[in-house]
C-alpha positions in Angstrom: 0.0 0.0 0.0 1.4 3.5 -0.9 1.7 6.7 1.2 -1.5 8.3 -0.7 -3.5 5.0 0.3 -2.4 4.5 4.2 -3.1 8.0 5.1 -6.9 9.3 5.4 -8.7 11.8 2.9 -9.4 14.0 5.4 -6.4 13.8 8.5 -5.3 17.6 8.5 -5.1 20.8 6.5 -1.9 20.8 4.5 -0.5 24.3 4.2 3.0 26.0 5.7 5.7 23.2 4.9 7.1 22.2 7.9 4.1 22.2 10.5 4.7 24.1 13.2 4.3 21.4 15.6 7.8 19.9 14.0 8.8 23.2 15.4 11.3 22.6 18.1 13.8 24.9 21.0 17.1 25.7 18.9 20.1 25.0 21.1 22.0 27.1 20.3 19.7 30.1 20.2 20.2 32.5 17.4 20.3 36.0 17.4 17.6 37.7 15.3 19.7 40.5 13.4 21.6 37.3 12.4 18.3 35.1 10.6 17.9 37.8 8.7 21.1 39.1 7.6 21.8 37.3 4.5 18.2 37.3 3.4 16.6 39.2 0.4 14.4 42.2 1.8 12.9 44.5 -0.7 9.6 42.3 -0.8 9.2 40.9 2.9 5.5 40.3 4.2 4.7 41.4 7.4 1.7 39.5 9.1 0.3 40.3 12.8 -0.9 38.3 15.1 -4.3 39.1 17.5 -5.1 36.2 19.7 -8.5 37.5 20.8 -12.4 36.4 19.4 -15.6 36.8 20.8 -16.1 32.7 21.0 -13.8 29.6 20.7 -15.6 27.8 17.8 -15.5 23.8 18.4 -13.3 22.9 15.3 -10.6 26.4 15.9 -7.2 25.4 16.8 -5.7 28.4 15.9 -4.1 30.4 18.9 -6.4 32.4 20.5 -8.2 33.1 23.7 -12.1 33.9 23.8 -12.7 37.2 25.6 -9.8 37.8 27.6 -10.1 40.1 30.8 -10.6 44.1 30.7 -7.3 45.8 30.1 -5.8 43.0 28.4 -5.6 43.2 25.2 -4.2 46.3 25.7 -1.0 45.2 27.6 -1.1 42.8 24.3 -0.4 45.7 22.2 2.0 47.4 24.1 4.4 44.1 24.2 3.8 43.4 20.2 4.7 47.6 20.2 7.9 46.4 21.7 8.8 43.3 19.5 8.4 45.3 16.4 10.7 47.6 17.9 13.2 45.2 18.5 12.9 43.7 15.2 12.9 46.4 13.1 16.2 47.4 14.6 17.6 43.9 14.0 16.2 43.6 10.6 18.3 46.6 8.6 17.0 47.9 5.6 13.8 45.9 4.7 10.4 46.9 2.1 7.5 45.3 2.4 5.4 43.6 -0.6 2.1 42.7 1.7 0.6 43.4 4.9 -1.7 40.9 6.4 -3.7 41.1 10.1 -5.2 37.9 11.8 -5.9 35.8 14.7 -8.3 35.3 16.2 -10.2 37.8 15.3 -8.6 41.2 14.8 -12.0 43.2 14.8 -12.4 42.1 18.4 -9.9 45.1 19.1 -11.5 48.4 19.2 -11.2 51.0 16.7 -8.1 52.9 18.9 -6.4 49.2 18.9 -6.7 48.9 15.0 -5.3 52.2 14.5 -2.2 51.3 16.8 -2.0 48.1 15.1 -1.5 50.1 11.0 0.5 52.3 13.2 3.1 49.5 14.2 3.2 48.6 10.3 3.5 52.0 8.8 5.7 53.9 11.9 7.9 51.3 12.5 8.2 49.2 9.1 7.5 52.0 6.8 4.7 49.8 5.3 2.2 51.7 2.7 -0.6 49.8 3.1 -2.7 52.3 0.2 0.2 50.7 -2.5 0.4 46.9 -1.8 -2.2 44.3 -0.7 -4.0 44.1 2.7 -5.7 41.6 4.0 -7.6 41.7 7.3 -9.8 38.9 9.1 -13.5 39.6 10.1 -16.3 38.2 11.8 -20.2 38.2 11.4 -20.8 40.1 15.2 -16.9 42.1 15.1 -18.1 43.7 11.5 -19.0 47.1 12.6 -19.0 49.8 10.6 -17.1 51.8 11.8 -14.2 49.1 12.4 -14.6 48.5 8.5 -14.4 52.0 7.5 -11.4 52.6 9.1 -10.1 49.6 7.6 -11.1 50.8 4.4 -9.6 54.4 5.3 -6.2 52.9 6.2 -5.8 50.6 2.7 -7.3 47.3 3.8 -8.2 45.7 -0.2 -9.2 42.6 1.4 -11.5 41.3 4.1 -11.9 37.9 4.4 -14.6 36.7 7.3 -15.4 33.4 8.7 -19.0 32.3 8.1 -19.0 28.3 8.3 -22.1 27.8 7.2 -25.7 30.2 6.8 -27.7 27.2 7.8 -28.1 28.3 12.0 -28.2 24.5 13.3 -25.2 23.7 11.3 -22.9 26.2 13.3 -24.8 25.5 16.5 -23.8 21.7 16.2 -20.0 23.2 16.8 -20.2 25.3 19.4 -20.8 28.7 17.5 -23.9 31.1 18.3 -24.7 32.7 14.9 -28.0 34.2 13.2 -27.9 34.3 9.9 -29.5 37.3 9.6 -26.1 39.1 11.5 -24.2 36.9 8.9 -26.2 38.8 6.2 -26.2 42.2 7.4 -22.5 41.7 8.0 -21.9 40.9 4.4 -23.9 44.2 3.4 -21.5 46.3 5.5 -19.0 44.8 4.2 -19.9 45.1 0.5 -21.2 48.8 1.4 -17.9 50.0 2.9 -16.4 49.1 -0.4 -13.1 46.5 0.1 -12.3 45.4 -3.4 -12.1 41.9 -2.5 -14.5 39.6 -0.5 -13.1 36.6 0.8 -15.9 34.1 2.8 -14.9 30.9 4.4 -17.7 28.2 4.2 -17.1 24.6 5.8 -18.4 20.9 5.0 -19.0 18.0 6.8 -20.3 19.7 9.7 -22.3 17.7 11.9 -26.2 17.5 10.7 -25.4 18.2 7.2 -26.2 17.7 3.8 -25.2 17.7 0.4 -28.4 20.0 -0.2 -28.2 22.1 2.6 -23.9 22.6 1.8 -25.4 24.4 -1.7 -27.5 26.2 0.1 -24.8 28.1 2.2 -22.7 28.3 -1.0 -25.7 30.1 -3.1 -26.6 32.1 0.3 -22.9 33.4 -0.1 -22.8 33.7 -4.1 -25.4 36.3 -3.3 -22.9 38.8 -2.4 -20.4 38.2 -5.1 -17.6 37.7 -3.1 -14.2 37.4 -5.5 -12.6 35.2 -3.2 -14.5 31.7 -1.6 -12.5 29.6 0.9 -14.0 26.3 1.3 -12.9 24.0 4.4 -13.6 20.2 5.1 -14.1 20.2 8.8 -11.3 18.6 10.7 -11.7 17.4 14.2 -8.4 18.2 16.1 -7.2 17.8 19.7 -8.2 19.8 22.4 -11.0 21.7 20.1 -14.2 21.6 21.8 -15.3 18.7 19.0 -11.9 16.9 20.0 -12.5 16.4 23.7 -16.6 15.8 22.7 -14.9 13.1 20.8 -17.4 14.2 17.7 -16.7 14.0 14.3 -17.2 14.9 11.0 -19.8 13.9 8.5 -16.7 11.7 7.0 -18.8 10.1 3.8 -20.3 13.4 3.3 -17.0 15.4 2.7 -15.8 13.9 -1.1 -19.7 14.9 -2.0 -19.9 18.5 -0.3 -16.6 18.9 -2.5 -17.2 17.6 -5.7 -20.7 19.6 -5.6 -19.5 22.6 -4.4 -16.4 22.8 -7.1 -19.1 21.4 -9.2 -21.5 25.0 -8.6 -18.5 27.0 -8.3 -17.0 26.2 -11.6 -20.2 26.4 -13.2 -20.8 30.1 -11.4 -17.4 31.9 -13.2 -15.0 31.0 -10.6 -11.7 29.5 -11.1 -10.2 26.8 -8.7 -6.7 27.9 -7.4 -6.4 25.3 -4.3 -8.0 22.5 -3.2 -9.4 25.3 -0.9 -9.6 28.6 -3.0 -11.6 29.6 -5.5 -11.4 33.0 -7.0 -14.0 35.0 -8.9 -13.5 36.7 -12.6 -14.1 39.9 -11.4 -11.5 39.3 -8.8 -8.6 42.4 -9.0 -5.2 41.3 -10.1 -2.5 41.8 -7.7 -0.5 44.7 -8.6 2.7 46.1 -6.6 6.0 44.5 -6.1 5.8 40.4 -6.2 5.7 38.2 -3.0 5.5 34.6 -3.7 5.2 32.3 -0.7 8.0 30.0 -2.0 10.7 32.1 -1.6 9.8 32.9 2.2 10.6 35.8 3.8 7.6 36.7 6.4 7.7 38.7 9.4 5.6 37.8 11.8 4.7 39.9 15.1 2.9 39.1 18.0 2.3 35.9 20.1 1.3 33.0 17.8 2.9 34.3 14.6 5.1 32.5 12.8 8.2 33.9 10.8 9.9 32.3 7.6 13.3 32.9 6.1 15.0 30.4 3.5 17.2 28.6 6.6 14.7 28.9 9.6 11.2 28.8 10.6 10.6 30.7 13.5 8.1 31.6 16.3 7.1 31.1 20.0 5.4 27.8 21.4 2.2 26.6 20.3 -1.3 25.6 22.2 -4.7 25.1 21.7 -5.8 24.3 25.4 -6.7 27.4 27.3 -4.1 27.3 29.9 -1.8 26.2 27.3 -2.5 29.6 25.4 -2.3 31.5 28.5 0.8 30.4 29.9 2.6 31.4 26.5 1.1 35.2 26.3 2.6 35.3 29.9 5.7 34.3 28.7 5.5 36.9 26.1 4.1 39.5 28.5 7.1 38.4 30.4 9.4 38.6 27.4 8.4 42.2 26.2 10.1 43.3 29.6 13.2 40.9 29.6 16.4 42.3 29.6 19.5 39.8 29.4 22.8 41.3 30.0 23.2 44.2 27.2 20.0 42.4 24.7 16.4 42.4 25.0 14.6 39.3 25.1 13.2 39.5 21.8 16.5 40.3 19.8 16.7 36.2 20.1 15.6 33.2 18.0 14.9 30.8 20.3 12.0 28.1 19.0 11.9 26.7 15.2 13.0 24.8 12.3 15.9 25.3 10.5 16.3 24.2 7.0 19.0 22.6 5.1 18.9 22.5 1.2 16.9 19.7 1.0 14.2 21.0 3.4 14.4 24.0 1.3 14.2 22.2 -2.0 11.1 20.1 -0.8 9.1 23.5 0.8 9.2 24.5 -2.5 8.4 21.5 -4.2 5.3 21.3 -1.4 4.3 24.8 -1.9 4.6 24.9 -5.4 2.5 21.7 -6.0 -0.5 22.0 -4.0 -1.6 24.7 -6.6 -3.5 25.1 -9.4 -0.7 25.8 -11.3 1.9 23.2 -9.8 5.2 22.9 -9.9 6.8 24.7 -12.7 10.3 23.0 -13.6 12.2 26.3 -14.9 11.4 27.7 -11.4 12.2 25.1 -9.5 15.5 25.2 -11.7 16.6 28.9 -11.4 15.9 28.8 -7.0 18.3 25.5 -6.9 20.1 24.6 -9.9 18.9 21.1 -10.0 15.9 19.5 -11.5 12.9 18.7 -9.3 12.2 15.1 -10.3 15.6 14.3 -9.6 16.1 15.5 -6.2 12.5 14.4 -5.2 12.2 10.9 -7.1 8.8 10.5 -5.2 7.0 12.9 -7.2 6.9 10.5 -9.9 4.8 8.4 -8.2 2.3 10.7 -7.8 2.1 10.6 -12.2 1.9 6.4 -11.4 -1.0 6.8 -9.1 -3.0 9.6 -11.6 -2.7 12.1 -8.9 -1.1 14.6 -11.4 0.3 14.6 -15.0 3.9 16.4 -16.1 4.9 17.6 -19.3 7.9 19.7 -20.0 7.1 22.8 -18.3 5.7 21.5 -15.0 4.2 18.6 -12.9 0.7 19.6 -11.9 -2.3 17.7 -9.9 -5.4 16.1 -11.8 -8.6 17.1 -10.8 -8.4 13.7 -8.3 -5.0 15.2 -7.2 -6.3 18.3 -6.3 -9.1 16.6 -4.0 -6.1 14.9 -2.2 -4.3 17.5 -1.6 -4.5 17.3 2.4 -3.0 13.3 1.4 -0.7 14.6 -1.2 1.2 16.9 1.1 1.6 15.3 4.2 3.2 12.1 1.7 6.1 14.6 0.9 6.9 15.3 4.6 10.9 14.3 5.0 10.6 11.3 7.4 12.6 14.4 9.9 9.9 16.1 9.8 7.2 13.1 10.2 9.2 12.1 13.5 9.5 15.9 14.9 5.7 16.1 14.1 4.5 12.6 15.8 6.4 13.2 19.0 5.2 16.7 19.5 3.2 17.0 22.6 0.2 19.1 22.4 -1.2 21.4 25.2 
């Protein structure tokens, strides 16, 4: 039996390659000004982190704490204020090719935090968020006007929100209180404040439903003509309010809910760029200097966020559990103050993956693959010097199994390929980072 047979359709989301729970304490540690000093910087991305929503939905396992106490969020702030302080010192001359905000749920913060937050980006980073892409996360009950307008006013082009589902029992059955009709008049404030693109998660194989009623919630969202649709097979993961319920997912109903909804989606103008994405005609091209995810180099800010450089991976400790989540932002409370000797806390590297060439060369392959448009050999090429197929042999057999077909140019996924793509991924993992990702204890 072959790697795409053993593991299940549906075990995990493949994205980032490594996970970050193959993240690991680096002995030695490594001091930040020295990650980045060999590293390109005229097109870096710089993401922030807000670990705060207004609910902990049963299938998140994102890092984030559900209405933390008065005051809080604040002292949040003020310690992210001081990382990117310390970084932007220790990363030297550095532009910046996208700006993206998430959690959590950044429009939990008031309107004073959101303005601190494009402050941090444009004061300290020299980010112009009017001439590159933003993206900002949403919610159906955060969406308030105002929050939106001074998105908007501050060169947010994107705002992507997390609806699950329009069908009211079907978000119920994991653990998220949501009228459809807030859903709805979200969406109109959203489309009346004007963002150019509208990204809306939807998610199948949620518990009570159907085939039928999945269309429904993808026809309720075709009603506002978002150019961006993200949509999510539900995945039951430890220490998620569905993990410790021991529930799970609708697991005959998930090939279906796909098929159907590529199936409406295809048929609706859209164009399939993931296993996941799907992006409308009308949607805006990108325009402004090029960041491709490949080639790394992401800053990331604020407890929870991760960082990426061509040689390391980097970020603090991650948890799900409650007390796992708030015995980190202590620690990076505690950090934001922490002196040692002549250098402050954060000037050091101190928990993630480092990557040797053929880590590097597989990322890439990984990345590359699990979209639309594969892996394209010139590419692969002109990054390494080498050809793909012979450094990673095993991506032949992907051809053997009709997961994907090649020709001269590239080695892309069938439509069957594409479907597999949470298989397809984790089957690449290097056996390192299968091992560092079985033995990781999760709190």
């Amino acid at each position: 039996m072959n790697a795409f047979e053993r593991t299940p359709l549906y075990a995990g989301y493949a994205y980032a390659y490594p996970h970050k729970t193959a993240y690991r304490a680096l002995k030695p540690p490594v001091a930040l000004r020295d990650v980045w000093a060999a590293e390109r910087r005229d097109a870096l991305f710089l993401y922030l982190h807000t670990p705060f929503c207004e609910m902990r939905c049963g299938f998140c396992n994102l890092f984030t704490t559900a209405n933390p106490a008065p005051g809080f969020e604040q002292d949040y702030l003020a310690a992210l204020r001081r990382q990117a302080a310390r970084t932007r010192e220790a990363l030297g001359p550095a532009t910046f090719a996208r700006l993206a905000v998430g959690g959590g749920t950044p429009t939990y913060l008031d309107e004073a935090s959101l303005e601190s937050l494009f402050d941090v980006a444009e004061q300290t980073f020299g980010v112009d968020p009017q001439n590159i892409p933003v993206s900002v996360e949403t919610s159906p009950l955060t969406a308030e006007t105002g929050k939106l307008r001074l998105l908007r006013e501050r060169g947010v082009d994107r705002i992507s929100i997390g609806v699950q589902s329009f069908i009211e029992a079907e978000v119920k059955a994991v653990g998220r209180s949501q009228k459809t009709a807030v859903v709805e008049q979200a969406l109109d404030r959203i489309r009346n404040v004007g963002f150019p693109t509208l990204n809306i998660d939807l998610i199948y194989g949620l518990p009570g439903q159907t085939t039928w009623s999945w269309l429904e919630s993808l026809r309720a969202a075709l009603r506002f003509k978002p150019e961006e649709l993200y949509l999510y097979p539900l995945y039951v993961r430890p220490m998620t309010g569905l993990g410790r319920r021991s529930q799970k997912a609708e697991d005959d109903l998930r090939p279906a809910c796909y098929r159907a909804g590529r199936e409406l989606l295809l048929e609706s103008g859209y164009r399939q760029i993931s296993m996941r994405m799907f992006q409308a005609a009308q949607a805006p091209t990108a325009d402004g200097p090029a960041y491709c995810c490949q080639n790394d180099g992401m800053i990331g800010l604020g407890c929870g966020a991760r960082s990426y450089t061509r040689a390391l991976h980097y970020s603090g400790e991650y948890a799900v559990g409650a007390t796992g989540v708030r015995d980190i932002l202590a620690a990076y409370f505690a950090k934001a103050a922490c002196m040692v000797n002549t250098e402050h806390a954060f000037d050091i590297v101190d928990y993630g993956f480092r990557l040797d060439g053929a880590e590097q060369r597989r990322r890439f392959a990984i990345q590359s693959l699990l979209q639309v448009e594969g892996l394209e050999f010139a590419a692969y090429r002109a990054r390494f010097g080498s050809e793909a197929m012979d450094d990673l042999p095993e991506l032949s057999r992907l051809e053997d199994h009709g997961l994907a077909t090649r020709d001269d140019a590239s080695l892309r996924l069938t439509e069957e390929g594409l479907k597999k793509s949470d298989v397809i991924g984790p089957a690449l993992y290097s056996a390192r980072v299968r091992r560092l990702m079985k033995s990781y204890q999760l709190r």
